[in-house]
PyMOL Python script that loads the backbone (N, CA, C, O; Angstrom):
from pymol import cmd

cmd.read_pdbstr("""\
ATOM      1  N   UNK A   1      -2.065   7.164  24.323  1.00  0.00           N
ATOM      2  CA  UNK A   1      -1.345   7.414  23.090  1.00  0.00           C
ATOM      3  C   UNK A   1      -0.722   6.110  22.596  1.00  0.00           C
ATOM      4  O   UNK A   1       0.090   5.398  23.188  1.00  0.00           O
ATOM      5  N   UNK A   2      -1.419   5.897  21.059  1.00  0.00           N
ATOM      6  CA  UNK A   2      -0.324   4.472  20.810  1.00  0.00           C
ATOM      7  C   UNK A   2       1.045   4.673  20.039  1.00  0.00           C
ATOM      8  O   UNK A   2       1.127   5.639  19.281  1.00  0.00           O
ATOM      9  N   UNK A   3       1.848   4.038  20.149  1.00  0.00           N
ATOM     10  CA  UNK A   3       3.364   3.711  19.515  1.00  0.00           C
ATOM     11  C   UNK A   3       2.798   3.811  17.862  1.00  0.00           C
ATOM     12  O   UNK A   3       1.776   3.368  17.338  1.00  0.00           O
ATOM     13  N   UNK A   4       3.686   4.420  17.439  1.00  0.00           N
ATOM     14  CA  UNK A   4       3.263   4.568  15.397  1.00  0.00           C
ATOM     15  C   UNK A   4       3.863   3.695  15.055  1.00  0.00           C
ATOM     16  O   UNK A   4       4.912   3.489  15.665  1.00  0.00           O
ATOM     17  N   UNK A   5       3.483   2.754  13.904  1.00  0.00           N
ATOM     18  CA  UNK A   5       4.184   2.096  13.646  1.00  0.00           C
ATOM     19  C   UNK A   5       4.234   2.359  12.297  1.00  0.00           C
ATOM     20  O   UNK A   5       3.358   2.778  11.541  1.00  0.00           O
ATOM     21  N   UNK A   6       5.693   1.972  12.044  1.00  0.00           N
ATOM     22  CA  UNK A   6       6.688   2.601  10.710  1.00  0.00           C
ATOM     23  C   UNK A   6       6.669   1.471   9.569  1.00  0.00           C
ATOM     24  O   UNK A   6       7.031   0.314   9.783  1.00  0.00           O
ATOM     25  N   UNK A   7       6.288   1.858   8.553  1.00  0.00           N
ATOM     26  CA  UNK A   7       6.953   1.262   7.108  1.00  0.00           C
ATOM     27  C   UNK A   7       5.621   0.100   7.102  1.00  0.00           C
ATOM     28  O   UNK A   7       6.089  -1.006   6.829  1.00  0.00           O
ATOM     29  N   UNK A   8       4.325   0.045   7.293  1.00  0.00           N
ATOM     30  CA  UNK A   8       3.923  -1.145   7.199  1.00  0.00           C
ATOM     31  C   UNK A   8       3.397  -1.921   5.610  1.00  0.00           C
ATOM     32  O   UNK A   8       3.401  -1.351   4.519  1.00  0.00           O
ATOM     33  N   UNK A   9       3.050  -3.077   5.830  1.00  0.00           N
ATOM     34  CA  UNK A   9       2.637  -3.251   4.195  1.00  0.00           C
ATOM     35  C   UNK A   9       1.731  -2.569   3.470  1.00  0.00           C
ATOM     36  O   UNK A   9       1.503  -1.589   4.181  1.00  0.00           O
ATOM     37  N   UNK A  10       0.953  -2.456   2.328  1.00  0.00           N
ATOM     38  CA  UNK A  10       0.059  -2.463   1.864  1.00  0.00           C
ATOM     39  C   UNK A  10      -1.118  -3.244   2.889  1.00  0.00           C
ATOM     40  O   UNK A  10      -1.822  -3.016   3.873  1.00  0.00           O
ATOM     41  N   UNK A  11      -0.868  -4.058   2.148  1.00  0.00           N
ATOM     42  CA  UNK A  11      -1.768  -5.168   2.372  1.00  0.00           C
ATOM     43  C   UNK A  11      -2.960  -5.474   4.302  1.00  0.00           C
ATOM     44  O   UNK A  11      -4.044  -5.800   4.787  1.00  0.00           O
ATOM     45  N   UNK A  12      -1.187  -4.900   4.637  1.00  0.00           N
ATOM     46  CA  UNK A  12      -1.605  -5.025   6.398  1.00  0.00           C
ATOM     47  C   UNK A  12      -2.126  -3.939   6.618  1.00  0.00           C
ATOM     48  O   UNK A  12      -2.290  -3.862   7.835  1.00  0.00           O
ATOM     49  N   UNK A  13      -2.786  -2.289   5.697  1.00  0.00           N
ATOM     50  CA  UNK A  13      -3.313  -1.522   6.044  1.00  0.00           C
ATOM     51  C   UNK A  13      -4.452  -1.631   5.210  1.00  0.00           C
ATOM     52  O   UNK A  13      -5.379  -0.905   5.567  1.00  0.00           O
ATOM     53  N   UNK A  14      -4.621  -2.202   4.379  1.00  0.00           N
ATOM     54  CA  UNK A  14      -5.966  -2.219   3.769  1.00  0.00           C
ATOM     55  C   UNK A  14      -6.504  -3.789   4.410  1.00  0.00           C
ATOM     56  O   UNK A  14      -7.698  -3.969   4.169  1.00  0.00           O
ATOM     57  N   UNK A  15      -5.860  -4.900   5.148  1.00  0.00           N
ATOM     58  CA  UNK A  15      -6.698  -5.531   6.680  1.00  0.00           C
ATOM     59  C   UNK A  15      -7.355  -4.526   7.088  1.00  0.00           C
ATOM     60  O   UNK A  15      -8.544  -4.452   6.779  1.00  0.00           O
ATOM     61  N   UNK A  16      -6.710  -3.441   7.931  1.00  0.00           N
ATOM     62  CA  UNK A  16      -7.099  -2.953   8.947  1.00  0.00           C
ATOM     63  C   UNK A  16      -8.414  -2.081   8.854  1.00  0.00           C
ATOM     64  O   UNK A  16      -9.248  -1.821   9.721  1.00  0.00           O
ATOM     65  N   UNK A  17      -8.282  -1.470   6.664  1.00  0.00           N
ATOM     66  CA  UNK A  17      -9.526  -1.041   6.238  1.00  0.00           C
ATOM     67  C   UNK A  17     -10.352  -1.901   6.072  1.00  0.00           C
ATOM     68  O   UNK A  17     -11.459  -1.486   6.415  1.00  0.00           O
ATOM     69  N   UNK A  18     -10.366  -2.713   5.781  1.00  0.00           N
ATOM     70  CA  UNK A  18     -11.765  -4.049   5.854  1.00  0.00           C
ATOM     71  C   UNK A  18     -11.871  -4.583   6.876  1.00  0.00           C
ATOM     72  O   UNK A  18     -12.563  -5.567   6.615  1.00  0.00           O
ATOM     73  N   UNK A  19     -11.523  -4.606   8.436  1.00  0.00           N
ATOM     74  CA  UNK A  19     -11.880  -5.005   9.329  1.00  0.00           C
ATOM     75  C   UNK A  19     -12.398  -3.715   9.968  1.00  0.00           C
ATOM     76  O   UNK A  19     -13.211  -4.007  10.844  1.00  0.00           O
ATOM     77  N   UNK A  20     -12.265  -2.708   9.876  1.00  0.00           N
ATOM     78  CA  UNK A  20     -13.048  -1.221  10.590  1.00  0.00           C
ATOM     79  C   UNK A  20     -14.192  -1.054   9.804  1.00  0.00           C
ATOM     80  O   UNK A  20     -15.183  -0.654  10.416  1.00  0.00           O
ATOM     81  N   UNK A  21     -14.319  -1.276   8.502  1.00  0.00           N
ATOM     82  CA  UNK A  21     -15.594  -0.824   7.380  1.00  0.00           C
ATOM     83  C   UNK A  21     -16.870  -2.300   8.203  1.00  0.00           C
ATOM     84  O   UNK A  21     -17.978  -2.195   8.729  1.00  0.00           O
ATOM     85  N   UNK A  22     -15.967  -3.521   7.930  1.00  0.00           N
ATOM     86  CA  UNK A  22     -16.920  -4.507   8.867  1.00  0.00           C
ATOM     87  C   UNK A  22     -17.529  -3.942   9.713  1.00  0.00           C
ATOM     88  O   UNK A  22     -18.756  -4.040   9.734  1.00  0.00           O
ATOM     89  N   UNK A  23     -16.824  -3.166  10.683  1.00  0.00           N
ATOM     90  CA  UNK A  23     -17.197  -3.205  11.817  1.00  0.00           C
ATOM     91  C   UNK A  23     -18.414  -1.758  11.957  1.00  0.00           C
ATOM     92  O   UNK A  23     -19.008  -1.346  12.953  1.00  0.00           O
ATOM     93  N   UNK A  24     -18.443  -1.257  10.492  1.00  0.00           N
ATOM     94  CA  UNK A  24     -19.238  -0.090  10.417  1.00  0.00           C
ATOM     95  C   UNK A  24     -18.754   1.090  10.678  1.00  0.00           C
ATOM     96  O   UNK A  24     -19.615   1.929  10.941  1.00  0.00           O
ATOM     97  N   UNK A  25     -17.350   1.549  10.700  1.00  0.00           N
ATOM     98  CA  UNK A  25     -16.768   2.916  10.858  1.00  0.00           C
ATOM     99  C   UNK A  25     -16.519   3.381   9.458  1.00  0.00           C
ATOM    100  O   UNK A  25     -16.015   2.728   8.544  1.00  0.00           O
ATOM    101  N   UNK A  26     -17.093   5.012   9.431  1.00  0.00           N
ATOM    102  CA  UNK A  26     -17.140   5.437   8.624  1.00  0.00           C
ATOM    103  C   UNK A  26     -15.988   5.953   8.053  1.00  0.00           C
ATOM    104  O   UNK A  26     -15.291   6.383   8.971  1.00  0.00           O
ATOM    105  N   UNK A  27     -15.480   6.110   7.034  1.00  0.00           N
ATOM    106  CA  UNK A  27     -14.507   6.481   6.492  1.00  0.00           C
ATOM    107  C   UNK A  27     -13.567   7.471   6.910  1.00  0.00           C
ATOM    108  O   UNK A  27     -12.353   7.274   6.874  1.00  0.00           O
ATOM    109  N   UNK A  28     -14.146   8.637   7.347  1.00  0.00           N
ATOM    110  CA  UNK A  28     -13.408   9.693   8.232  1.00  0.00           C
ATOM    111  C   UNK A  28     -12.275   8.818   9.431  1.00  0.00           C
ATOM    112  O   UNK A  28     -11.080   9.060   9.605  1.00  0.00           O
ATOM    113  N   UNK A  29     -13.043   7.873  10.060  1.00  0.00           N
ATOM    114  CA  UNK A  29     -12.716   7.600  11.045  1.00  0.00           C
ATOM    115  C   UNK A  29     -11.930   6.216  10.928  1.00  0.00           C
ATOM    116  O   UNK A  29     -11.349   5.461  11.708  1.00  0.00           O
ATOM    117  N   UNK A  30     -12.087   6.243  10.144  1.00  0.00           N
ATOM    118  CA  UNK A  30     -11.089   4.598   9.318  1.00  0.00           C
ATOM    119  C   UNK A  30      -9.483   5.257   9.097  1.00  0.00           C
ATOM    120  O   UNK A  30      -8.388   4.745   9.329  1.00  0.00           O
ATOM    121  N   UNK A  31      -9.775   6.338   8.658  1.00  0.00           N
ATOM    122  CA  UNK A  31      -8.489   7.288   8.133  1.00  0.00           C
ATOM    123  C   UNK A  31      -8.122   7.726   9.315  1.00  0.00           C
ATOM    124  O   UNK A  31      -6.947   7.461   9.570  1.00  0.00           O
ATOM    125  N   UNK A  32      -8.974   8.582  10.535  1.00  0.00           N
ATOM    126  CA  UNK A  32      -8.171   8.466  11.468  1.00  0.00           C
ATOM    127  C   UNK A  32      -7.688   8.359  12.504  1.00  0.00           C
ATOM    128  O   UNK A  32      -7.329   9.124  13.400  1.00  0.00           O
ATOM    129  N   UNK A  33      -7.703   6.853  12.249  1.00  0.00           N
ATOM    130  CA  UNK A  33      -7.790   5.827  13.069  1.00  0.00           C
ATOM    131  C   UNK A  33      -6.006   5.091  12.354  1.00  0.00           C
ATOM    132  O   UNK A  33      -5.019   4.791  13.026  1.00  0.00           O
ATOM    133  N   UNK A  34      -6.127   5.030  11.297  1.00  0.00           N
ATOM    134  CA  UNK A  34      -4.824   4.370  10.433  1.00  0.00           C
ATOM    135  C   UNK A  34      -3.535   5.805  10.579  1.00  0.00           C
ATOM    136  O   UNK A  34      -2.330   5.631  10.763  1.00  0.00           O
ATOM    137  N   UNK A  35      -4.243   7.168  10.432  1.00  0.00           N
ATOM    138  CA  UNK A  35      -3.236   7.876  10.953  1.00  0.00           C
ATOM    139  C   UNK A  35      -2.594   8.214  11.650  1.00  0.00           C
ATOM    140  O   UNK A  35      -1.441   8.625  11.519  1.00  0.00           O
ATOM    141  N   UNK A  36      -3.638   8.035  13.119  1.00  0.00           N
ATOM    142  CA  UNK A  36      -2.615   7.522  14.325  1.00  0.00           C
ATOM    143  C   UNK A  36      -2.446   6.446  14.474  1.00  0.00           C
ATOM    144  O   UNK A  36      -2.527   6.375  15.700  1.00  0.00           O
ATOM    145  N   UNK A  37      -2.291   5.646  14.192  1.00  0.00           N
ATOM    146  CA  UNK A  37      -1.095   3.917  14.060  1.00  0.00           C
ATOM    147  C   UNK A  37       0.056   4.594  12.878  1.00  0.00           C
ATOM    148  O   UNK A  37       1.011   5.166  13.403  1.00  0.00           O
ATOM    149  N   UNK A  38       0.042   4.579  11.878  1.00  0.00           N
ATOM    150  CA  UNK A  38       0.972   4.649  11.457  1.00  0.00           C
ATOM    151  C   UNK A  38       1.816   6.020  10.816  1.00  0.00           C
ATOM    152  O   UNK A  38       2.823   6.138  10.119  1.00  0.00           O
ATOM    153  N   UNK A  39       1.123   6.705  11.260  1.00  0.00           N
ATOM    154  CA  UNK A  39       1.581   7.832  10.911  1.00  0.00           C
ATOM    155  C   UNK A  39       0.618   8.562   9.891  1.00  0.00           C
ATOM    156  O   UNK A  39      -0.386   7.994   9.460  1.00  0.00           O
ATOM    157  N   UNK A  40       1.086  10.285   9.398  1.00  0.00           N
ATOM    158  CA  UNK A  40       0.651  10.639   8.936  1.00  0.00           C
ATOM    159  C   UNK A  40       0.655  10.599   7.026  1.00  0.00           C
ATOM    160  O   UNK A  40      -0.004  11.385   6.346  1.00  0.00           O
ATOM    161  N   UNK A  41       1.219   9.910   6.671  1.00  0.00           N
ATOM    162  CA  UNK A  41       1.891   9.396   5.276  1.00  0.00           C
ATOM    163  C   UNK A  41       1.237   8.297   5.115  1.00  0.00           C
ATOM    164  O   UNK A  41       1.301   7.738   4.020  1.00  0.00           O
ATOM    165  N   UNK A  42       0.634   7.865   5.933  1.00  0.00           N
ATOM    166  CA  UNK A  42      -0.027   5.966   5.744  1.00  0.00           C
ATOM    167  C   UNK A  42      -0.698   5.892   4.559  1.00  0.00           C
ATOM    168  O   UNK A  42      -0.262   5.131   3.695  1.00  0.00           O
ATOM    169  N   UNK A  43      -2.023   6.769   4.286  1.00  0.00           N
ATOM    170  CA  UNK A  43      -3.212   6.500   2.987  1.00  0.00           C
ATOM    171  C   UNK A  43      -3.444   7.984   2.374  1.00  0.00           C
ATOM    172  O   UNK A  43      -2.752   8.750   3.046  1.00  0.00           O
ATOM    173  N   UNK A  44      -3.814   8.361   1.838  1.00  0.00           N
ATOM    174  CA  UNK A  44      -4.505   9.309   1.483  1.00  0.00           C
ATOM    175  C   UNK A  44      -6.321   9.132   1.971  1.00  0.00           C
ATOM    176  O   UNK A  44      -6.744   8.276   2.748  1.00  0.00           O
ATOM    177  N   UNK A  45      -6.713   9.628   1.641  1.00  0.00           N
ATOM    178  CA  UNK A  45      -8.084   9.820   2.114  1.00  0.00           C
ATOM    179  C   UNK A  45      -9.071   9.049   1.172  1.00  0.00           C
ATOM    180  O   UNK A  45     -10.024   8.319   1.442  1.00  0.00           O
ATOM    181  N   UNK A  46      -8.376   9.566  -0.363  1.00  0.00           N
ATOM    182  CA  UNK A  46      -9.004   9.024  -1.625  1.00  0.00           C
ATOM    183  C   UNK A  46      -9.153   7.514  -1.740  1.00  0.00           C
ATOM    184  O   UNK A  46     -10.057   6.835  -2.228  1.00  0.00           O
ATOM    185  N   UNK A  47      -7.372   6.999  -0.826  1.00  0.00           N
ATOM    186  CA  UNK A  47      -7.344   5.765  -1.213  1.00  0.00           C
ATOM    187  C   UNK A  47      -8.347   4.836   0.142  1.00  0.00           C
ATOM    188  O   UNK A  47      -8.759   3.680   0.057  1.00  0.00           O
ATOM    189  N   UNK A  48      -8.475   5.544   1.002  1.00  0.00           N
ATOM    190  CA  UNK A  48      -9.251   4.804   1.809  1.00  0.00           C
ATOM    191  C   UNK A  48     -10.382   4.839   1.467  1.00  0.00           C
ATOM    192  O   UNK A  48     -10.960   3.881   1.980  1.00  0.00           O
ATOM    193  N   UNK A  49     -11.352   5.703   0.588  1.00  0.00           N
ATOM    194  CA  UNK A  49     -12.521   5.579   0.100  1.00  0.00           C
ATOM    195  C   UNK A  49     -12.777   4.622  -0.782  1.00  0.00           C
ATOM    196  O   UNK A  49     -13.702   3.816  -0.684  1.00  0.00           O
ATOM    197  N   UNK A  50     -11.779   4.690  -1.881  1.00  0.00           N
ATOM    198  CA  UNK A  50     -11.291   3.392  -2.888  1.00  0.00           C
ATOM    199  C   UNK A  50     -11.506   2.421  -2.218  1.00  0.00           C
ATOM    200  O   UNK A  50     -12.731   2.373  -2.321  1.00  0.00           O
ATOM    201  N   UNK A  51     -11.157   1.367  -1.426  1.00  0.00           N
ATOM    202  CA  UNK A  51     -10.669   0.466  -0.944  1.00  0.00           C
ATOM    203  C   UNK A  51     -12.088   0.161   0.111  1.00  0.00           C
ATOM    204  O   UNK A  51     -12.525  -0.984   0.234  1.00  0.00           O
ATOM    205  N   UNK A  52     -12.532   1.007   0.621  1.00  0.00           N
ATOM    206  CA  UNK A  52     -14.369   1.020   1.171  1.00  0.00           C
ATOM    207  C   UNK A  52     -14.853   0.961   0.208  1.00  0.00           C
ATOM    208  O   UNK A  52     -15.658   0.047   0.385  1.00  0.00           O
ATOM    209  N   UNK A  53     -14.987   1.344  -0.933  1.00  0.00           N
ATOM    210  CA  UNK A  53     -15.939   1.264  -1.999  1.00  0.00           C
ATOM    211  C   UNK A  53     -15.896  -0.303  -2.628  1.00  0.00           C
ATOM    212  O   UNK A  53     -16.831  -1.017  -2.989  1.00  0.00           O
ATOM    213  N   UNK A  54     -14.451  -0.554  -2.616  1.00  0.00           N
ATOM    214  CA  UNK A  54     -13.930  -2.423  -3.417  1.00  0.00           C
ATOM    215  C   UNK A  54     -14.601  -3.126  -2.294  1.00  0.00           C
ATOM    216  O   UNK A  54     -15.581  -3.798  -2.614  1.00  0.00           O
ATOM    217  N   UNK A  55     -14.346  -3.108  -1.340  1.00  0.00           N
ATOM    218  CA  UNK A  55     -14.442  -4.167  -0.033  1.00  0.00           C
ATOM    219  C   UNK A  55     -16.373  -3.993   0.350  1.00  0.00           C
ATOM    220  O   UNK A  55     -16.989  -4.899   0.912  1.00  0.00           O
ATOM    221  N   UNK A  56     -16.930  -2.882  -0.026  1.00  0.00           N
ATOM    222  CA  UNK A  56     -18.223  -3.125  -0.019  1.00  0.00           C
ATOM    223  C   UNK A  56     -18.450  -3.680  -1.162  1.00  0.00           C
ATOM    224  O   UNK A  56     -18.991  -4.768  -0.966  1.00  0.00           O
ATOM    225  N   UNK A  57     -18.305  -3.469  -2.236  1.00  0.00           N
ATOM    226  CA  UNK A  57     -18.773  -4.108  -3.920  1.00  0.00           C
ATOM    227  C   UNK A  57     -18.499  -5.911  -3.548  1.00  0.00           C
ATOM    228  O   UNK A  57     -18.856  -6.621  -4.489  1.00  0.00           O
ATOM    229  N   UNK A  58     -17.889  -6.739  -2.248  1.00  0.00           N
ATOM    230  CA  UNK A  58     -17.349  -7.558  -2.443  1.00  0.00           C
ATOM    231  C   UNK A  58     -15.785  -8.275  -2.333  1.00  0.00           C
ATOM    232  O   UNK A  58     -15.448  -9.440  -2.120  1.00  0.00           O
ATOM    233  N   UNK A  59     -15.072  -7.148  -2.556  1.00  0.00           N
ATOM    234  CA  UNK A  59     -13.859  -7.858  -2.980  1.00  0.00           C
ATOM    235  C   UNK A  59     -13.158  -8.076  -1.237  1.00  0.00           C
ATOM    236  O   UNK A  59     -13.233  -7.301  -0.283  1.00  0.00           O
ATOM    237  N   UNK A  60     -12.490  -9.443  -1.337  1.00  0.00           N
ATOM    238  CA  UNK A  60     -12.107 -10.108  -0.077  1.00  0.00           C
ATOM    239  C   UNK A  60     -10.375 -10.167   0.168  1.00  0.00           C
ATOM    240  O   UNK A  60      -9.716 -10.408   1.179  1.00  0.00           O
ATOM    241  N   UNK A  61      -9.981  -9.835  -1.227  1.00  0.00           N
ATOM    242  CA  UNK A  61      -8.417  -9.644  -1.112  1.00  0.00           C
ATOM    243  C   UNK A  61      -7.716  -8.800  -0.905  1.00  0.00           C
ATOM    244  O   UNK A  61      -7.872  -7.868  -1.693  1.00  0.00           O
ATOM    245  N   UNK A  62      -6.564  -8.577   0.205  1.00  0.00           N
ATOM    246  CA  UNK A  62      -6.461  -7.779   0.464  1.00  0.00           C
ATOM    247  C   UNK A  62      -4.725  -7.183  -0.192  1.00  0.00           C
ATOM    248  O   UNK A  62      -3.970  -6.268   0.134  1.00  0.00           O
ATOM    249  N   UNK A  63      -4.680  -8.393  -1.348  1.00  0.00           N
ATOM    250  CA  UNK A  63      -3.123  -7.705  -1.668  1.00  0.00           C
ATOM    251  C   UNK A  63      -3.814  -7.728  -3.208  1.00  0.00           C
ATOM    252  O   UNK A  63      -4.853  -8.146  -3.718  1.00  0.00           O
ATOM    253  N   UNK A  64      -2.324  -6.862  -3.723  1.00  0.00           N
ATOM    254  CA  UNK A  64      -2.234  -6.399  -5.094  1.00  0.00           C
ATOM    255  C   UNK A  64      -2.680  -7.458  -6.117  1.00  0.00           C
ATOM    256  O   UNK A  64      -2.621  -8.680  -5.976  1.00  0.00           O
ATOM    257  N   UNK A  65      -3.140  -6.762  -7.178  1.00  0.00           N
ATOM    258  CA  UNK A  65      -4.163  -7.745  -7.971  1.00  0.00           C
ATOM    259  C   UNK A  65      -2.782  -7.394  -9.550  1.00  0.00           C
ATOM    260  O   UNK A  65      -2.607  -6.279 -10.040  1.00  0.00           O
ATOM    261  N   UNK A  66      -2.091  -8.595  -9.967  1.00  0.00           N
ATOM    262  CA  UNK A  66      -1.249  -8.861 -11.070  1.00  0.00           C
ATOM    263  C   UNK A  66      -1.685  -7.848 -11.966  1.00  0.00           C
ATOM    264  O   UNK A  66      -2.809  -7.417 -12.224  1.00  0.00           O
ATOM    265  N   UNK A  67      -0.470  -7.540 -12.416  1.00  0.00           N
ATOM    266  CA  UNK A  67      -0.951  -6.515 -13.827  1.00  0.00           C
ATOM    267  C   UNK A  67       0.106  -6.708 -14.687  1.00  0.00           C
ATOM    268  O   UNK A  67       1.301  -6.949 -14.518  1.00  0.00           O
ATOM    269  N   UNK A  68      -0.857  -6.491 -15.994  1.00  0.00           N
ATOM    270  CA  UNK A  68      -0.232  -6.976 -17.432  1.00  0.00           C
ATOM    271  C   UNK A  68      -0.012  -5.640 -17.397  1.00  0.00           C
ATOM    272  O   UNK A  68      -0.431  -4.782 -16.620  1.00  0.00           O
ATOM    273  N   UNK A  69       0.995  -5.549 -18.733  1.00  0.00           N
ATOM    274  CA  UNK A  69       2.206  -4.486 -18.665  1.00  0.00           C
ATOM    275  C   UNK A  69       3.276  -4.880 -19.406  1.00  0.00           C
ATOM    276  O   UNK A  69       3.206  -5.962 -19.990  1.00  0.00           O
ATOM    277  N   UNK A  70       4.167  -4.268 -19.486  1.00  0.00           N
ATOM    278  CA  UNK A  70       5.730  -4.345 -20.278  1.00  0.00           C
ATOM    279  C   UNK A  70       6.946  -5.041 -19.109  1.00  0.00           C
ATOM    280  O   UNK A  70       7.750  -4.474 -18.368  1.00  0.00           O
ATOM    281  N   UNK A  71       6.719  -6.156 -19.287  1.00  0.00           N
ATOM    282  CA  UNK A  71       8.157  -6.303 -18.513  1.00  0.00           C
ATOM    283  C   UNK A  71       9.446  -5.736 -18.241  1.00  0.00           C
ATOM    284  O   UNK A  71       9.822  -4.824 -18.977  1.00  0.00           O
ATOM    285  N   UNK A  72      10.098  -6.081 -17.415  1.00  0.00           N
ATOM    286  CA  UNK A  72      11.010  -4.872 -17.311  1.00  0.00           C
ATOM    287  C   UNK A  72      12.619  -5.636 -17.872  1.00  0.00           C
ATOM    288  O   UNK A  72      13.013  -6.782 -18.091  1.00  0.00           O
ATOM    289  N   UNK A  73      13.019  -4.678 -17.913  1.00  0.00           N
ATOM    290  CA  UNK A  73      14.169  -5.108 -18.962  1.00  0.00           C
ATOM    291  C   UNK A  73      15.454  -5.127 -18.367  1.00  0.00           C
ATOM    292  O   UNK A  73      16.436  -5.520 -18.997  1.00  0.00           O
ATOM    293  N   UNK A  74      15.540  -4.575 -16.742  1.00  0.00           N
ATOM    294  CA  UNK A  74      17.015  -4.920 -16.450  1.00  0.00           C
ATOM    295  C   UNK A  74      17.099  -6.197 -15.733  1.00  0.00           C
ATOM    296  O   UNK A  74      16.290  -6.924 -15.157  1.00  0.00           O
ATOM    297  N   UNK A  75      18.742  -6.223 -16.041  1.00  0.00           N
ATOM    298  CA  UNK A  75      18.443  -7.614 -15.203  1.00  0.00           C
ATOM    299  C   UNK A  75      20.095  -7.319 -14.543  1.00  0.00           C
ATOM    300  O   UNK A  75      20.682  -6.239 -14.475  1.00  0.00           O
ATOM    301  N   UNK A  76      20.586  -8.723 -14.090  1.00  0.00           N
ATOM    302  CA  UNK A  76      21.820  -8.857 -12.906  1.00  0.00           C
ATOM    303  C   UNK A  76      23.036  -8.264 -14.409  1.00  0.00           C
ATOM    304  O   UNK A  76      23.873  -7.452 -14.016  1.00  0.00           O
ATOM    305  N   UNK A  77      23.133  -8.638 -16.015  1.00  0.00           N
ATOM    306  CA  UNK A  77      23.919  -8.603 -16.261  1.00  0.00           C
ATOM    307  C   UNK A  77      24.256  -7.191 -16.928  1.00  0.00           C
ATOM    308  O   UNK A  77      25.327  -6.938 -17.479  1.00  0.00           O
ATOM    309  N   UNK A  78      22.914  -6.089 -16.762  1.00  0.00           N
ATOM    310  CA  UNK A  78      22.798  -5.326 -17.556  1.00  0.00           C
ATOM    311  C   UNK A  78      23.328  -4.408 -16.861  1.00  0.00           C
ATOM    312  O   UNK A  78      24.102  -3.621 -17.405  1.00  0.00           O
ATOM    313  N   UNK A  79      22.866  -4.260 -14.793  1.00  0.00           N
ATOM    314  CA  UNK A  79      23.137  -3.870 -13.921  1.00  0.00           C
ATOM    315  C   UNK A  79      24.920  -3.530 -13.853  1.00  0.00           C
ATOM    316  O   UNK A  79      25.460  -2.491 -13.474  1.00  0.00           O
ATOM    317  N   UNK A  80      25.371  -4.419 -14.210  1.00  0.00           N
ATOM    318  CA  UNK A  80      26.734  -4.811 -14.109  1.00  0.00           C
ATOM    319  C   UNK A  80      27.122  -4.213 -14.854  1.00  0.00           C
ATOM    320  O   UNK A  80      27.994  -3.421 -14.496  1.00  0.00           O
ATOM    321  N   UNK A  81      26.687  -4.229 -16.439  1.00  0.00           N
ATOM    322  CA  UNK A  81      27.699  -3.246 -17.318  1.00  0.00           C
ATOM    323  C   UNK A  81      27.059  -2.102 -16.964  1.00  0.00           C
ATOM    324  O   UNK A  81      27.909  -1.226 -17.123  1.00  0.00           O
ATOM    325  N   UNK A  82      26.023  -1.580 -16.565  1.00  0.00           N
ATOM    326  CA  UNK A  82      25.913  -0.211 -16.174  1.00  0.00           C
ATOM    327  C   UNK A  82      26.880   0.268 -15.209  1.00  0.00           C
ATOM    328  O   UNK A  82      27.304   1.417 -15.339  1.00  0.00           O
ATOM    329  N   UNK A  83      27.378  -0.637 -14.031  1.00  0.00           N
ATOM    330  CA  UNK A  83      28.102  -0.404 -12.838  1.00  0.00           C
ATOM    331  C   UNK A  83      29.568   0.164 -13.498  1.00  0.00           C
ATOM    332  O   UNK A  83      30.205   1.163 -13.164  1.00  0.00           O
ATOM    333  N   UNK A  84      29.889  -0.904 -14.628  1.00  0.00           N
ATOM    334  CA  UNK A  84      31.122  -0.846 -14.953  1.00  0.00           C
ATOM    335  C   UNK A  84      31.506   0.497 -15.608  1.00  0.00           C
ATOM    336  O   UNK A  84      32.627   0.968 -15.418  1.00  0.00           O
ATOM    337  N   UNK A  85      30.408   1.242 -16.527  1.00  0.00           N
ATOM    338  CA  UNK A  85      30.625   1.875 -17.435  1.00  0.00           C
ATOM    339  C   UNK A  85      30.787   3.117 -16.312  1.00  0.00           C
ATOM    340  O   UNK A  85      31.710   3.931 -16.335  1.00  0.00           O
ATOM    341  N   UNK A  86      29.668   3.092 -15.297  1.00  0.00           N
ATOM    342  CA  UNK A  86      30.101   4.357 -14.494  1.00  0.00           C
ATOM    343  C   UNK A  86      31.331   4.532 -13.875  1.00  0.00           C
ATOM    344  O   UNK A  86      31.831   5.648 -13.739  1.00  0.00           O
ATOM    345  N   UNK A  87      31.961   3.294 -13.412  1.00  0.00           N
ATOM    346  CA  UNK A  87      32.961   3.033 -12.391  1.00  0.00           C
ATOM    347  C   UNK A  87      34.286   4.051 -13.749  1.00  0.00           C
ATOM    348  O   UNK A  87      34.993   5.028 -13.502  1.00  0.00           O
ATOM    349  N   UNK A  88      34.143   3.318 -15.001  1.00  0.00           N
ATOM    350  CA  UNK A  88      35.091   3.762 -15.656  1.00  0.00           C
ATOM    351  C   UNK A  88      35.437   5.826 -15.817  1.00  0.00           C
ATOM    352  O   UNK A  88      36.501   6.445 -15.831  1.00  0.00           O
ATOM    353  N   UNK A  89      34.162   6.248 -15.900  1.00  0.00           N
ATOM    354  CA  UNK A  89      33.949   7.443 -16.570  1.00  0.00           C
ATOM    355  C   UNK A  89      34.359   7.785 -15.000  1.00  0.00           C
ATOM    356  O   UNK A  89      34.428   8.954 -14.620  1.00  0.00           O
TER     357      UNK A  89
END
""", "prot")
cmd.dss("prot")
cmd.show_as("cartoon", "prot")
cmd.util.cbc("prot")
cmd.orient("prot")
């Protein structure tokens, strides 16, 4: 029985999916294989197919790919008058 290990990255579980797909394990067994290491919350099933499907097409990276979008709008000073306004009420 191995030790689960808690809270891990992204990144360090989709390693572990491109080094098992290398190695020729099929998806069932990629999933659970990652569910006992890290528990039962680790991937969904979908997303481990996803991520076999990218890593066969090619793709070699294993962290988040930048996305355009709306920046976000709070910041340290906005935080602050939010803090304040609650503290008051």
């Amino acid at each position: 029985m191995f030790k689960t290990i808690a809270d891990p990255a992204d990144c360090e579980v989709r390693s572990v999916i491109r080094v098992l797909n290398a190695n020729n394990a099929k998806q069932a067994e990629i999933n659970r294989q990652l569910v006992e290491i890290y528990g039962e919350n680790v991937i969904t099933d979908g997303m481990v197919r996803k991520w076999v499907r990218q890593f066969n097409d090619g793709r070699t990276n294993v962290h988040d790919e930048a996305r355009s979008g709306r920046p976000s709008v709070a910041n340290d000073g906005l935080v602050a008058k939010v803090n304040e306004k609650i503290r008051k009420n």
